[in-house]
DRENDO-1510 file (C-alpha; in Angstrom, 1 decimal, always signed):
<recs>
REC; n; res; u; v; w
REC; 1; UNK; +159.0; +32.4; +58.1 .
REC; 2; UNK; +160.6; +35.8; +58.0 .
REC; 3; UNK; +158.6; +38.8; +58.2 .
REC; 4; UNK; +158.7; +41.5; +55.5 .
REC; 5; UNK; +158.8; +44.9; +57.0 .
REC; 6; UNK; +157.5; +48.1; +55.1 .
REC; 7; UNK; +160.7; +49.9; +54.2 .
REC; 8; UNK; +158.6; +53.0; +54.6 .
REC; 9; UNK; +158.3; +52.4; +58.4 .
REC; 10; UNK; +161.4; +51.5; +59.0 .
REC; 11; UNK; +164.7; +53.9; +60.1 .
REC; 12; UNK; +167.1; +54.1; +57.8 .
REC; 13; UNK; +169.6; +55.2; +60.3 .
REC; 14; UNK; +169.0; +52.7; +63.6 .
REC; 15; UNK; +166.5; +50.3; +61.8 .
REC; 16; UNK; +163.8; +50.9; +64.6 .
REC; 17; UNK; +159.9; +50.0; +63.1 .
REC; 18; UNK; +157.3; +52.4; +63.8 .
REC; 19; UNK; +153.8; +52.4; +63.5 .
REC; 20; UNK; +153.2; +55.5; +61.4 .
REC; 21; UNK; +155.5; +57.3; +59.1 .
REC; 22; UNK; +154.7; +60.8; +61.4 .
REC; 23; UNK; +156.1; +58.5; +64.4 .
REC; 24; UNK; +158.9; +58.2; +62.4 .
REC; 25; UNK; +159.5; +61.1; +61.3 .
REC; 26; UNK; +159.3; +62.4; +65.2 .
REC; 27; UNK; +161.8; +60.0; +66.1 .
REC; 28; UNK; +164.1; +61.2; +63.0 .
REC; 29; UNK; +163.4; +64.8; +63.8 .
REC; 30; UNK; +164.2; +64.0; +67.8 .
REC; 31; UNK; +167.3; +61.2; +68.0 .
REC; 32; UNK; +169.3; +62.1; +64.8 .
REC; 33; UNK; +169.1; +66.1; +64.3 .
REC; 34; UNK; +171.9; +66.1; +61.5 .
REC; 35; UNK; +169.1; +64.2; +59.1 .
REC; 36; UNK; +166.9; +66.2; +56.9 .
REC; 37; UNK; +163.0; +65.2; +56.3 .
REC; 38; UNK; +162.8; +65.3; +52.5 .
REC; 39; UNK; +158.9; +66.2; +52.2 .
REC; 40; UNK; +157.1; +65.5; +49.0 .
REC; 41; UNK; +155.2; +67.8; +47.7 .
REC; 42; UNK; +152.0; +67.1; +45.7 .
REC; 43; UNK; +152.4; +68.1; +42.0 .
REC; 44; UNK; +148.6; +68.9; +40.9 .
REC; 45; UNK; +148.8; +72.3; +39.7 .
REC; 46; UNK; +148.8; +72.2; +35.6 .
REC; 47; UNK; +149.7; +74.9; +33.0 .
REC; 48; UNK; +146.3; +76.1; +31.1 .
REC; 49; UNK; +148.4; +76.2; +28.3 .
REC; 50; UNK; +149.4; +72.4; +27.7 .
REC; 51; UNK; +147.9; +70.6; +30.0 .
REC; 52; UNK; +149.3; +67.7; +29.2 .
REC; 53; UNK; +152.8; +69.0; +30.1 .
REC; 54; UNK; +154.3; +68.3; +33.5 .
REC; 55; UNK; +152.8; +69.6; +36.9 .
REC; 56; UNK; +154.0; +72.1; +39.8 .
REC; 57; UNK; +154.0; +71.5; +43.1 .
REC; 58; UNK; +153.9; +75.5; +44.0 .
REC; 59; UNK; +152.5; +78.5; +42.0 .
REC; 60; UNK; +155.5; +80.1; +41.3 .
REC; 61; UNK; +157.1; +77.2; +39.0 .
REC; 62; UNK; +153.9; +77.8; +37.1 .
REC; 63; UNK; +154.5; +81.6; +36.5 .
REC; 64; UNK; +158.3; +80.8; +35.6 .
REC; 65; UNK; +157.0; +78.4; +33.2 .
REC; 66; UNK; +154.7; +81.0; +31.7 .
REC; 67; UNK; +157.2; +83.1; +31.3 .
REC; 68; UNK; +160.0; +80.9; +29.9 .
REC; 69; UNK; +158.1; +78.6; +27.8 .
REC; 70; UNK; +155.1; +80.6; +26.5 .
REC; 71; UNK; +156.7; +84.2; +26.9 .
REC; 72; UNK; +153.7; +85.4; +28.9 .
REC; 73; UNK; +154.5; +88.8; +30.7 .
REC; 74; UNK; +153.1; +88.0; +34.6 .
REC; 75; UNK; +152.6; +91.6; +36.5 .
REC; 76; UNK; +152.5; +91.6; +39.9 .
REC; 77; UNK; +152.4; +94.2; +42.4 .
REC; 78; UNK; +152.6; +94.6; +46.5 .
REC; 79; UNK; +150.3; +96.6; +48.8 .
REC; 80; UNK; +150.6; +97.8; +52.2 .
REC; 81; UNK; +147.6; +98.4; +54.5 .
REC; 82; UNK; +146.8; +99.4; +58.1 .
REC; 83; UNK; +144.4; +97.2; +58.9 .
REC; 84; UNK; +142.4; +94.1; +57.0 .
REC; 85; UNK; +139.2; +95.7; +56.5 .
REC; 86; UNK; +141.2; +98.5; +54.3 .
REC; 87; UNK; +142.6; +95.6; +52.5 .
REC; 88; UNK; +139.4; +93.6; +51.4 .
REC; 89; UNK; +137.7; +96.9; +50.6 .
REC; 90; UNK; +140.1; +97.9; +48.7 .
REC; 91; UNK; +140.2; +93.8; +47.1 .
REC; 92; UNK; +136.6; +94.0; +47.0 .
REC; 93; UNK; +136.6; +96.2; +44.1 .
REC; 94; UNK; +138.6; +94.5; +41.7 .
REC; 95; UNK; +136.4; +93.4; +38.6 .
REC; 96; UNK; +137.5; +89.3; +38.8 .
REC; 97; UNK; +136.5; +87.5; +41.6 .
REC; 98; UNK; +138.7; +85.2; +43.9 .
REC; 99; UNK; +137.4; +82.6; +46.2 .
REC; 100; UNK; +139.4; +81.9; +50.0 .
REC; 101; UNK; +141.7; +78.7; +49.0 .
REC; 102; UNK; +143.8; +78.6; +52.0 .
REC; 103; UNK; +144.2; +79.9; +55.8 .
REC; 104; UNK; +147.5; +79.4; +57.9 .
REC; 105; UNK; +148.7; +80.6; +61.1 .
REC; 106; UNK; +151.8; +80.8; +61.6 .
REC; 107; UNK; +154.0; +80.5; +64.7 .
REC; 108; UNK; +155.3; +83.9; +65.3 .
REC; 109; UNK; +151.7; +84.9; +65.4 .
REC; 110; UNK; +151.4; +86.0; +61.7 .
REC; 111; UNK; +148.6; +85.1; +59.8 .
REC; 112; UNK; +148.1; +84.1; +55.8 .
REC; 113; UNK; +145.4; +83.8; +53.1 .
REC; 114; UNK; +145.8; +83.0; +49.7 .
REC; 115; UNK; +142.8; +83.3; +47.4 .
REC; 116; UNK; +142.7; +81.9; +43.9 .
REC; 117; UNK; +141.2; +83.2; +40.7 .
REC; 118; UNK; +137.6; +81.6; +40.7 .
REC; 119; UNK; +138.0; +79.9; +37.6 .
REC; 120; UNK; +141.2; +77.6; +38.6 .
REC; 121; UNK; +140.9; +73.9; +39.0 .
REC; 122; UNK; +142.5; +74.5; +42.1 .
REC; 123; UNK; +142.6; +70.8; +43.3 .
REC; 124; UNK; +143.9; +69.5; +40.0 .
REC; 125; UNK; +141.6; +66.3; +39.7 .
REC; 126; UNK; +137.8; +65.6; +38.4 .
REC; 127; UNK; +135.2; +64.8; +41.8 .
REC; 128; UNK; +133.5; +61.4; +41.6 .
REC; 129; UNK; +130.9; +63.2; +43.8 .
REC; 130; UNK; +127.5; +63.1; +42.4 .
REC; 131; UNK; +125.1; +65.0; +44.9 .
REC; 132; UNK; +124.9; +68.3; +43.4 .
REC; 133; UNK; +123.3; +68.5; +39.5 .
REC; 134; UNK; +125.9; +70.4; +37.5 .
REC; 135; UNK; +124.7; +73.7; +35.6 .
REC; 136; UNK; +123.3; +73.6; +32.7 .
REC; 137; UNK; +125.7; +76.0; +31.0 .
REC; 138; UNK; +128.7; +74.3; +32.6 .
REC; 139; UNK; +131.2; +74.8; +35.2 .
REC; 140; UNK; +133.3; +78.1; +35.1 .
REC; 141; UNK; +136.4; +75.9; +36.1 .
REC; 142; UNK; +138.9; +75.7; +33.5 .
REC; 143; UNK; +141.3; +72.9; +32.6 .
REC; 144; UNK; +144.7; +73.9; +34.7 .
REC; 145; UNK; +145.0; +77.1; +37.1 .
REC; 146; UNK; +145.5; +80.4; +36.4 .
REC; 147; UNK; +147.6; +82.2; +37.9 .
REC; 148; UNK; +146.2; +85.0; +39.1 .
REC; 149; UNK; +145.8; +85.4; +43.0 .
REC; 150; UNK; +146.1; +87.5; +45.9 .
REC; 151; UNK; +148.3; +86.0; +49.2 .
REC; 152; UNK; +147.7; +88.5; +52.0 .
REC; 153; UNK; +149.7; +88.2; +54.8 .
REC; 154; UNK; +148.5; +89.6; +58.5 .
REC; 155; UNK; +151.3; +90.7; +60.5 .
REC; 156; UNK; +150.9; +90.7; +64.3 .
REC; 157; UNK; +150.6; +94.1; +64.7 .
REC; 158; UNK; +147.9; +94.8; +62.8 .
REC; 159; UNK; +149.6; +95.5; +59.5 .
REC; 160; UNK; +148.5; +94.0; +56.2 .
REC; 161; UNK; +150.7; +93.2; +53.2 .
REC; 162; UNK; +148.8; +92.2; +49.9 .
REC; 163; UNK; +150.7; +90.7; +47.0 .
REC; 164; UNK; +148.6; +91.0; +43.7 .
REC; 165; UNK; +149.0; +88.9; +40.6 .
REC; 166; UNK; +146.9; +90.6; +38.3 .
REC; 167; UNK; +147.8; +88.6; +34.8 .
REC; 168; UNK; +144.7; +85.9; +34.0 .
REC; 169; UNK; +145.6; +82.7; +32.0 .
REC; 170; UNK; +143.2; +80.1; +30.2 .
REC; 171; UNK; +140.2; +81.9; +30.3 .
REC; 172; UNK; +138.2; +84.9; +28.9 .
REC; 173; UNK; +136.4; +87.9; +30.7 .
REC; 174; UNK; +132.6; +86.2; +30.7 .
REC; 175; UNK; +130.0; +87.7; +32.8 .
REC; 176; UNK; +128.3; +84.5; +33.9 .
REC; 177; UNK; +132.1; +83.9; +36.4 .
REC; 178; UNK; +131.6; +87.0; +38.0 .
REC; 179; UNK; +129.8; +88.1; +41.5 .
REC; 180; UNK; +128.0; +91.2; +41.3 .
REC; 181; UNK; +129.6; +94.4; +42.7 .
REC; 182; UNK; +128.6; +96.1; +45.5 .
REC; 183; UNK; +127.6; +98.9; +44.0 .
REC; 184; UNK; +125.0; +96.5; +42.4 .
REC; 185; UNK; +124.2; +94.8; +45.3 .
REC; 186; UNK; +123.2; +97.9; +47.5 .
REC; 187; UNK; +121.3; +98.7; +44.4 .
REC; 188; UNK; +119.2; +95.2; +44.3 .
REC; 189; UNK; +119.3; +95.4; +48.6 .
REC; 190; UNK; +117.5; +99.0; +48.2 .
REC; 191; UNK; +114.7; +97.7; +46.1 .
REC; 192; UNK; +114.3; +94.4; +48.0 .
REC; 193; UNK; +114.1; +96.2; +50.9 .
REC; 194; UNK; +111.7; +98.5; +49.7 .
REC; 195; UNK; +109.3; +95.7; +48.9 .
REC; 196; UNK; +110.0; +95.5; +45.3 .
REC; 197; UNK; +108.5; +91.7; +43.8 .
REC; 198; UNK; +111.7; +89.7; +42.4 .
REC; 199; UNK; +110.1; +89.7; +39.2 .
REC; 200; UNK; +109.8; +93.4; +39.1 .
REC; 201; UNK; +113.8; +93.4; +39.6 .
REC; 202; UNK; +114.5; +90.7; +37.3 .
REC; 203; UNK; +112.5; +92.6; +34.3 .
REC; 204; UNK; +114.0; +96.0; +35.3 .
REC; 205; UNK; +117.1; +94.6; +35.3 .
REC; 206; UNK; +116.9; +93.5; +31.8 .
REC; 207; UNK; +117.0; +97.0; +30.7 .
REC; 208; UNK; +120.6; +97.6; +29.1 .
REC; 209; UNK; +122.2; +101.0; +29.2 .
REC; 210; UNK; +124.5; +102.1; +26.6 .
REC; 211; UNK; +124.4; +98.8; +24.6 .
REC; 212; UNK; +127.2; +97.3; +27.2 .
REC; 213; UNK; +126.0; +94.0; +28.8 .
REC; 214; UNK; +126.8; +94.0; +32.7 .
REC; 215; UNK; +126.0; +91.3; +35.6 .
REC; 216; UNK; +123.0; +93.2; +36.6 .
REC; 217; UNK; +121.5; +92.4; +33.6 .
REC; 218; UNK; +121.4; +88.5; +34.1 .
REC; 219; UNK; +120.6; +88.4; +37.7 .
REC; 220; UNK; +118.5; +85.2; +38.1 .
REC; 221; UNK; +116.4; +84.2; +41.2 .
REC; 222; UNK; +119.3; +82.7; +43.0 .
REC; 223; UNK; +121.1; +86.1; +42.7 .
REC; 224; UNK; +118.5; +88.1; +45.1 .
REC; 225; UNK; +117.6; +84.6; +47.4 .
REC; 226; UNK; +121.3; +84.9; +48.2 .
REC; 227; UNK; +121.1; +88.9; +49.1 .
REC; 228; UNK; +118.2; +88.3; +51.0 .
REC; 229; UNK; +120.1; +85.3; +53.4 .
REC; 230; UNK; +123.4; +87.4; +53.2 .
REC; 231; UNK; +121.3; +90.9; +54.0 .
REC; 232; UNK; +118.9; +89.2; +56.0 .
REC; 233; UNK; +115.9; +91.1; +54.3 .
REC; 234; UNK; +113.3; +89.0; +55.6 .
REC; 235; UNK; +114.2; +89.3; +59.0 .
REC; 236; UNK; +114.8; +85.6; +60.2 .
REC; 237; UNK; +115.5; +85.6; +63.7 .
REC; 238; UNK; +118.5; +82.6; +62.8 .
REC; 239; UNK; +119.5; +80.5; +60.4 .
REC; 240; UNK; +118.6; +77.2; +61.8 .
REC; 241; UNK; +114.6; +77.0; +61.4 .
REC; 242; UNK; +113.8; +75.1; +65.0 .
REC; 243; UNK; +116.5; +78.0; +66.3 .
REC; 244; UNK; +114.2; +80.5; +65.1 .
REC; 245; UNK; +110.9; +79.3; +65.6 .
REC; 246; UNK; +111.6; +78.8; +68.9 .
REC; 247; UNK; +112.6; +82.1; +69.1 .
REC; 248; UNK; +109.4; +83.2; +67.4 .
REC; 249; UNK; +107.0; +80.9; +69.6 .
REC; 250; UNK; +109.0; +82.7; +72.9 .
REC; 251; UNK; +108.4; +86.2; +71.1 .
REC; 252; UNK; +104.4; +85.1; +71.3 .
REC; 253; UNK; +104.6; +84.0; +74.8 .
REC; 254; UNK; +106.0; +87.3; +76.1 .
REC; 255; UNK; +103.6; +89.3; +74.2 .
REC; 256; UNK; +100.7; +87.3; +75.7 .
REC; 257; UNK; +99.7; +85.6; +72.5 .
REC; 258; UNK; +99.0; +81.5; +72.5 .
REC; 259; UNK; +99.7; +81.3; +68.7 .
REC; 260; UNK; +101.4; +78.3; +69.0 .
REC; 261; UNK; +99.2; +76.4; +70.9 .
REC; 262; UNK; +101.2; +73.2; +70.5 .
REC; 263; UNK; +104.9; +72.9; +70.2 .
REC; 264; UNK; +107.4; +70.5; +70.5 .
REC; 265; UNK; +110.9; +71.0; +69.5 .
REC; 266; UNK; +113.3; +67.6; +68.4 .
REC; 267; UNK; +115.1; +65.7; +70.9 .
REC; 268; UNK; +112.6; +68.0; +73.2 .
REC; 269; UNK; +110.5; +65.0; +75.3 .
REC; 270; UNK; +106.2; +65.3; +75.0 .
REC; 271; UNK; +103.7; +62.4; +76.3 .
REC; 272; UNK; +102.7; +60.5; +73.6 .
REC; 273; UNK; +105.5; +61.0; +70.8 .
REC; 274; UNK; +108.9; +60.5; +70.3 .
REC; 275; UNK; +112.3; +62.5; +70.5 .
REC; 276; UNK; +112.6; +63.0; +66.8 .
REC; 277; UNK; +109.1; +64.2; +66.5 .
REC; 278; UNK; +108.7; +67.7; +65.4 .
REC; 279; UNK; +104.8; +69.3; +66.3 .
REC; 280; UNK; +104.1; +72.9; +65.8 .
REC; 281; UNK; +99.7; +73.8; +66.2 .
REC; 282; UNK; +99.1; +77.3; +65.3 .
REC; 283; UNK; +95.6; +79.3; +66.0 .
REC; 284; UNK; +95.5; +83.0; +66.1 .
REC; 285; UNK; +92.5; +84.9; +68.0 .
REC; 286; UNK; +90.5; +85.6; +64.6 .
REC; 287; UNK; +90.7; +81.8; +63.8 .
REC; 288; UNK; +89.4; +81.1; +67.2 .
REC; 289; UNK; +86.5; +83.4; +66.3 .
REC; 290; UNK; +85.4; +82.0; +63.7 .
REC; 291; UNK; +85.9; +78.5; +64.7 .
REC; 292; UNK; +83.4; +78.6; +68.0 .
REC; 293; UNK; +81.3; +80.6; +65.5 .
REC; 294; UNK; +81.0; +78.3; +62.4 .
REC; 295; UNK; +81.4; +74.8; +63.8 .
REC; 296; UNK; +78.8; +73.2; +62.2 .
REC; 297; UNK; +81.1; +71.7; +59.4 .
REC; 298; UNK; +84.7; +71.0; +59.9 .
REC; 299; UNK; +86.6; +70.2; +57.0 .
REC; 300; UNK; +90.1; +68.7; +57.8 .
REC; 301; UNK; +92.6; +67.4; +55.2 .
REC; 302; UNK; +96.1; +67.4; +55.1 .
REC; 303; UNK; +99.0; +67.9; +51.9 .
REC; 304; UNK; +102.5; +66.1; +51.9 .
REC; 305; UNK; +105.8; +67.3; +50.9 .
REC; 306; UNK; +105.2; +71.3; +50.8 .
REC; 307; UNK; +108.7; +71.9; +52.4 .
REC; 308; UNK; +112.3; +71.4; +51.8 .
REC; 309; UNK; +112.0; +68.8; +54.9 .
REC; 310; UNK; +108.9; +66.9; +53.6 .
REC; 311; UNK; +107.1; +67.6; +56.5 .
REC; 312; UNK; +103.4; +67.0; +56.4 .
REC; 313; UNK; +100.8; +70.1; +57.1 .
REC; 314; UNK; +97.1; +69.5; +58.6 .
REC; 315; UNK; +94.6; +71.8; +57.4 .
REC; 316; UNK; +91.2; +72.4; +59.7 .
REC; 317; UNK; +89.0; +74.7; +57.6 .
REC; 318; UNK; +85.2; +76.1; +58.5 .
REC; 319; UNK; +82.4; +77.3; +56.7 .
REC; 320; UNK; +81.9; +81.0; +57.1 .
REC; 321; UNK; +79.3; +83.5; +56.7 .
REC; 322; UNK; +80.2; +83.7; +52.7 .
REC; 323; UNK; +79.8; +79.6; +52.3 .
REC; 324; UNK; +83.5; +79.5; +52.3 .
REC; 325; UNK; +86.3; +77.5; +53.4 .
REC; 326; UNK; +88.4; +79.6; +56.1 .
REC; 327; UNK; +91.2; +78.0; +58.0 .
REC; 328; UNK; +91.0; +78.1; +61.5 .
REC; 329; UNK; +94.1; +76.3; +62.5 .
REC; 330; UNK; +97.2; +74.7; +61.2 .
REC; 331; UNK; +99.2; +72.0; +62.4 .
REC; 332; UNK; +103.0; +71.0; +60.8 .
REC; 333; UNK; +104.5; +67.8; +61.4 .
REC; 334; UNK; +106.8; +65.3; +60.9 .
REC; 335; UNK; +104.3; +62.3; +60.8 .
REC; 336; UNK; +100.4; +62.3; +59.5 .
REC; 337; UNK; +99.0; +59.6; +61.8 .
REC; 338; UNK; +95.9; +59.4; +64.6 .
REC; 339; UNK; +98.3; +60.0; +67.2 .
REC; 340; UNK; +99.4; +63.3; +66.1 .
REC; 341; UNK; +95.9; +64.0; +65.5 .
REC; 342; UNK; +94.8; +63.3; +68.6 .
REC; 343; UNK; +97.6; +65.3; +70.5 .
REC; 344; UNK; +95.9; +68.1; +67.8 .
REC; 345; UNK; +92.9; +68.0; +68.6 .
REC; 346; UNK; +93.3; +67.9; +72.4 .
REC; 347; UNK; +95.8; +70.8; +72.2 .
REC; 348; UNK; +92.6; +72.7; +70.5 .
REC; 349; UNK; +90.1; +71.7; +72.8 .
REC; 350; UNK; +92.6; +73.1; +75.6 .
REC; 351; UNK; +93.1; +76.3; +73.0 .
REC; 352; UNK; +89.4; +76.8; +73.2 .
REC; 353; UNK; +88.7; +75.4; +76.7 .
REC; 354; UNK; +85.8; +73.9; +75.7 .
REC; 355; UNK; +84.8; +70.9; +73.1 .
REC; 356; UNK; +83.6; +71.7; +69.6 .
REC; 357; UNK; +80.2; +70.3; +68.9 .
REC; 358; UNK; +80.2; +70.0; +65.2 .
REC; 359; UNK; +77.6; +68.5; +62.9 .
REC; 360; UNK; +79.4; +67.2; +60.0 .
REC; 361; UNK; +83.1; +66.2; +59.6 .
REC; 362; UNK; +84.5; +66.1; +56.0 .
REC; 363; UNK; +87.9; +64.8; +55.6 .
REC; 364; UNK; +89.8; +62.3; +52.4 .
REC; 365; UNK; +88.6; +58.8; +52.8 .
REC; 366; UNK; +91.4; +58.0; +55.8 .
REC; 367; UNK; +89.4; +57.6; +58.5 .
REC; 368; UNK; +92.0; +58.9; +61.0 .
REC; 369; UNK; +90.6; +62.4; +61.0 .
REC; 370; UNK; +87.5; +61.2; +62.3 .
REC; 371; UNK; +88.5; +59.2; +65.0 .
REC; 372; UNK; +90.7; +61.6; +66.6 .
REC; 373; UNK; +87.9; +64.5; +66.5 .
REC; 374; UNK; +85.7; +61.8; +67.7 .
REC; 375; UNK; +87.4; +60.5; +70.7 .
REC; 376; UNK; +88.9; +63.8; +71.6 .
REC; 377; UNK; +86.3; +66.2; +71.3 .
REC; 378; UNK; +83.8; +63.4; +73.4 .
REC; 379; UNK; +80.2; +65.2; +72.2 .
REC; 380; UNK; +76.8; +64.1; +73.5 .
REC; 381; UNK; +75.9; +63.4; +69.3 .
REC; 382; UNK; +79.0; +61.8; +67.2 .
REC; 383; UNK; +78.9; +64.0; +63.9 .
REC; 384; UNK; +78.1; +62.6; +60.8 .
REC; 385; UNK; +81.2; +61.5; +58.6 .
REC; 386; UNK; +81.6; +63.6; +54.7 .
REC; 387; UNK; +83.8; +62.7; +51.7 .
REC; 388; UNK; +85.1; +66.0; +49.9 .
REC; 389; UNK; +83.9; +65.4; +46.5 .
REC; 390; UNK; +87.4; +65.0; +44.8 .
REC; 391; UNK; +88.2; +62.0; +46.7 .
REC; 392; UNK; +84.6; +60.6; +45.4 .
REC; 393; UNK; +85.5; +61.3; +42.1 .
REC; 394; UNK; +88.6; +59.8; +42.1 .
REC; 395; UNK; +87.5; +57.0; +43.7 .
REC; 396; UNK; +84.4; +56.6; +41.2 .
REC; 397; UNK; +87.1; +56.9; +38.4 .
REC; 398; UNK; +88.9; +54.7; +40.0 .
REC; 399; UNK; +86.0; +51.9; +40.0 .
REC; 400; UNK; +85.1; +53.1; +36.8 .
REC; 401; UNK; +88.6; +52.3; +34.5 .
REC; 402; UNK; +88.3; +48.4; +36.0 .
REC; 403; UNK; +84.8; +47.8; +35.5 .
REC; 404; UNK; +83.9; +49.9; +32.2 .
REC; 405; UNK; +85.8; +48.4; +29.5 .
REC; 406; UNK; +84.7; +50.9; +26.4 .
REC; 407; UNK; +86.1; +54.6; +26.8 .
REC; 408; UNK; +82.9; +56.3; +25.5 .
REC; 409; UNK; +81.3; +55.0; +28.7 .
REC; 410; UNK; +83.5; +55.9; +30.7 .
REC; 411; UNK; +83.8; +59.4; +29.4 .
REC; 412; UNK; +79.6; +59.9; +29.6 .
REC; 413; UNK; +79.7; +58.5; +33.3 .
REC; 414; UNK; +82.9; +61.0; +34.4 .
REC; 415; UNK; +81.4; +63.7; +32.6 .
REC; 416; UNK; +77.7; +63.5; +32.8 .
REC; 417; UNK; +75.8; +60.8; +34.8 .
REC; 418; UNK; +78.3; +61.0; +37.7 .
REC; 419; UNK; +78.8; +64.9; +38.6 .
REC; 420; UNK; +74.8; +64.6; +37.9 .
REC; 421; UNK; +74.2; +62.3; +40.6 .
REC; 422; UNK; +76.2; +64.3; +43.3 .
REC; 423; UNK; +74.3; +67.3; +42.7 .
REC; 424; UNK; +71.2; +65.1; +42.4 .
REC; 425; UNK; +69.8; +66.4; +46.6 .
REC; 426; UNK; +70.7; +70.6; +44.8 .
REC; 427; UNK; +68.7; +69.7; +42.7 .
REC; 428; UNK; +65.6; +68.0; +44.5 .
REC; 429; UNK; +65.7; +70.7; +46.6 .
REC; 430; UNK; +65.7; +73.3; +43.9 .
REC; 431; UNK; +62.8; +71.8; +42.4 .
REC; 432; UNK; +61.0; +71.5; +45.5 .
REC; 433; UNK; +61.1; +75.4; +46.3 .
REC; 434; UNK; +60.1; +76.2; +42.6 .
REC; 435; UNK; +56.9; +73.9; +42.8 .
REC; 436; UNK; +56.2; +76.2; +45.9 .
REC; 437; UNK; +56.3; +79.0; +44.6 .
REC; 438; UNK; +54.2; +78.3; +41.5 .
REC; 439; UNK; +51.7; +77.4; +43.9 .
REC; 440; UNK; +51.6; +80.3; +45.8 .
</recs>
């Protein structure tokens, strides 16, 4: 049976096979000079105009078909600079914006960039990717590409030659395409800076001046979190979080503080947990204080997904001199189970070089709490176990829905009979110190 070969791997010239057409084309280029390489070019860039014309393969067959066919009059100019920084100040000024489309080197050394008008379909097809939500006002991409764009081209000796296309098809002048000017920026930076609240700046910035709308005046939240990561305004050591909490944690260590009593980095290797783990226990010296001082009730809980990472955060709080909760250390996680817990709680006990000899212990009904205090901690008296009084509501509501068919009883036992019977000791109590002092 005879084999049919691809035509399209195939030589026309000494009917050798190859593998690839770029093999091919190698061998073309290499064993029969006189033979041209016809390349075809992709044809996806589309008039704005009638889209459902034919398409270019280059921008310039678009601009002579603007011309011929719908008489638009393209103006263009060239620039010469000394340097690229001149250039992009001088490009950063210009009241459209234009996004980076393309880089190439070339082999004499020079160097090009084209940007494109920001609101060209620049790839010429719909994405079937669905990860990002789109706007709720729409995408600023038009049907077709304008033609409007910069191509700067970096000469080897520094030089810098700019040609300008300053005509805009297919789309009007709306404020919502537009990046804000650095005039405005330095303006939003300065306040930001200064300590200003974002929604201080975002109802300032609502004030308009002679009845002329302008991009300041529908900055959104977005707008100033991406000045404070471009200006870095809050001072993050480095982008990556475990990059700069490291970096934090070393800060700490140099400065003689053991903040972080417990850390563990991922892919970082720590007796008892794995290389994916992430562990971070933090305790500062006026937590410690009040921790050896009020340790007669520990309150622990923990609260999931607080993060962008859906890591889980452990809570140990203490009952000050005001009958309040006050945290006394924090642990962050990527796991809420006993043997996190118990790493916890023995990197406290090593924190406070001594064992905390609390009372009472009042956690959520998971007993894991509990038995990592317990078998850590190794006191002469176990202390007694507590249930916050949310989780014994819930839990009464809980009982309550399955075994209390008629709503009105369920409603006087939730509202009434139940809250009664947990204050029920207050109020024994209460009434035992009045009938003492009506005997006195």
């Amino acid at each position: 049976m005879e084999i049919i070969k691809d035509c399209k791997l195939v030589c026309k010239i000494c009917q050798k096979e190859f593998s690839s057409i770029s093999t091919k084309n190698r061998h073309i280029r290499t064993f029969h000079d006189e033979v041209t390489i016809e390349k075809k070019k992709l044809q996806r860039i589309r008039c704005p105009l009638c889209l459902e014309e034919e398409k270019f393969s280059c921008c310039e067959h678009l601009m002579e078909h603007l011309k011929q066919r719908h008489k638009v009059s393209i103006m263009e100019s060239v620039l010469s600079f000394r340097n690229f920084k001149e250039a992009w100040r001088a490009l950063d000024n210009r009241d459209v914006d234009y996004a980076c489309y393309r880089r190439c080197k070339r082999p004499n050394g020079n160097e090009d960039i084209y940007y494109n008008c920001n609101r060209s379909d620049s790839r010429g097809f719909t994405s079937t990717c669905h990860k990002r939500n789109m706007k709720l006002g729409g995408s600023i991409r038009i049907q077709g590409t304008c033609p409007s764009r910069i191509v700067v081209k970096i000469q080897q000796n520094g030089m810098v030659e700019v040609k300008f296309v300053e005509t805009h098809v297919g789309h009007a002048d709306e404020l919502r395409s537009k990046r804000l000017s650095k005039t405005e920026q330095d303006t939003l930076v300065q306040q930001l800076t200064a300590g200003v609240t974002k929604e201080r700046i975002m109802s300032n910035s609502r004030i308009i001046e002679n009845d002329k709308l302008q991009r300041i005046n529908i900055i959104t939240r977005g707008d100033l979190a991406y000045l404070i990561r471009k200006f870095n305004i809050d001072k993050r050591r480095n982008a990556d979080d475990m990059i700069a909490t490291a970096l934090k944690i070393e800060e700490w260590n140099r400065q003689g503080k053991n903040n972080a009593f417990l850390f563990k980095q991922i892919g970082e290797r720590y007796p008892g947990l794995r290389d994916e783990d992430f562990v971070v226990g933090y305790m500062n010296s006026v937590m410690e204080k009040k921790l050896k001082e009020f340790k007669r009730v520990i309150c622990i809980d923990g609260t999931h997904g607080t993060n962008r990472r859906n890591w889980d955060l452990t809570v140990v709080l203490v009952k000050d001199e005001n009958n309040m909760g006050f945290p006394v250390a924090f642990l962050l996680s990527n796991r809420l189970d006993q043997v996190i817990q118990e790493i916890f709680f023995s990197a406290l006990k090593s924190r406070l070089r001594q064992s905390v000899e609390a009372e009472y212990i009042m956690s959520d009904d998971d007993i894991k709490y509990y038995n990592a205090w317990t078998k850590v901690m190794e006191t002469e008296r176990k202390p007694r176990r507590l249930l916050c009084t949310w989780h014994i509501i819930k839990n009464w509501n809980i009982q309550g829905r399955s075994k209390l068919k008629k709503p009105e009883n369920r409603q006087e036992m939730k509202m009434k009979k139940m809250r009664n019977i947990l204050k029920e000791l207050l109020f024994s109590k209460r009434r035992k110190n009045h009938d003492v002092g009506s005997l006195s």
